[in-house]
C-alpha positions in Angstrom: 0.0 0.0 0.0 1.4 3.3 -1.0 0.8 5.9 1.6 1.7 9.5 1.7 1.3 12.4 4.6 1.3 15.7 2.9 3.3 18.1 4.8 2.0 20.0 7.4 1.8 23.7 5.3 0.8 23.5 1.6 3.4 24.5 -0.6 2.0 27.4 -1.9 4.7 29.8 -2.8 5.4 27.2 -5.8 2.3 27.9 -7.0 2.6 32.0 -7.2 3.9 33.6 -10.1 7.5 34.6 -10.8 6.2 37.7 -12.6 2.5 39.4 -12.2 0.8 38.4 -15.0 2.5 35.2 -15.9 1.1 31.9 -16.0 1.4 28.8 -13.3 0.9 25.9 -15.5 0.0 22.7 -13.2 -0.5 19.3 -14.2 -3.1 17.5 -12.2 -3.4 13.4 -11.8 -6.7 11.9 -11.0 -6.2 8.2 -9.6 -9.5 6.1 -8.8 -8.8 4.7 -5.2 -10.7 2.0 -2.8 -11.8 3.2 0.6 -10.4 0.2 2.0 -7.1 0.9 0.8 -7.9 4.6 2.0 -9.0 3.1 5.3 -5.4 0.9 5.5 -7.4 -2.1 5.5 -5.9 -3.7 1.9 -2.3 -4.3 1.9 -2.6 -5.3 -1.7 -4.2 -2.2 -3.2 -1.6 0.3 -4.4 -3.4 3.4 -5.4 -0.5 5.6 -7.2 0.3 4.0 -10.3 -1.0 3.6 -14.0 -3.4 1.0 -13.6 -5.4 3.5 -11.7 -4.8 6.4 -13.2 -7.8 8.2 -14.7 -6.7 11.2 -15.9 -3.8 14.1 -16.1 -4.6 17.6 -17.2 -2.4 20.5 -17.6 -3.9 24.4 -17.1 -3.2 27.6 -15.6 -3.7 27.4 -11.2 -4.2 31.0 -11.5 -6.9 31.6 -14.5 -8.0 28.1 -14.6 -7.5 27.8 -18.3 -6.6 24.5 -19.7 -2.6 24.9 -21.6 -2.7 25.9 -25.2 0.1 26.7 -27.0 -1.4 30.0 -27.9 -2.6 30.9 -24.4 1.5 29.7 -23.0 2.2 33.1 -25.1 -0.9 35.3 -23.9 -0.5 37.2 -20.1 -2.4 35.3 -17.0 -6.1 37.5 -17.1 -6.1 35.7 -13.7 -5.7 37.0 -10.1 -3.3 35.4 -7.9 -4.5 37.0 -4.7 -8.1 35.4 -4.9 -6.4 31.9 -5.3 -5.4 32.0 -1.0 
């Protein structure tokens, strides 16, 4: 069983931008998962890996556009300060 304790404060300052107006592109994994592996009751379920992987998506944290090669060029329309 894969298990994983986030840390105790969220990362956030990777997920501010370097420059106003520029983009933080994210890419996002979906993984379907059991509740009894959830629970730590199945030692045989591993959740993390391709077999259970739904879906990855890549898009802007800060606009919440999905990536485009055209939009990678455009400024962020987005506000980082309403993201926290």
């Amino acid at each position: 069983m894969v298990y994983y304790e986030p840390p105790q404060a969220p990362r956030l300052s990777l997920l501010e931008p370097a420059v106003p107006g520029d983009h933080v592109w994210v890419a996002v994994a979906a993984f379907r998962v059991q509740p009894e592996s959830l629970r730590g009751k199945s030692s045989d379920q591993i959740n993390l890996d391709r077999e259970n992987l739904a879906t990855i998506t890549t898009g802007c944290y800060v606009c919440e556009e999905p990536w485009s090669e055209y939009l990678s060029y455009r400024k962020c329309k987005g506000d980082p300060s309403e993201r926290n």
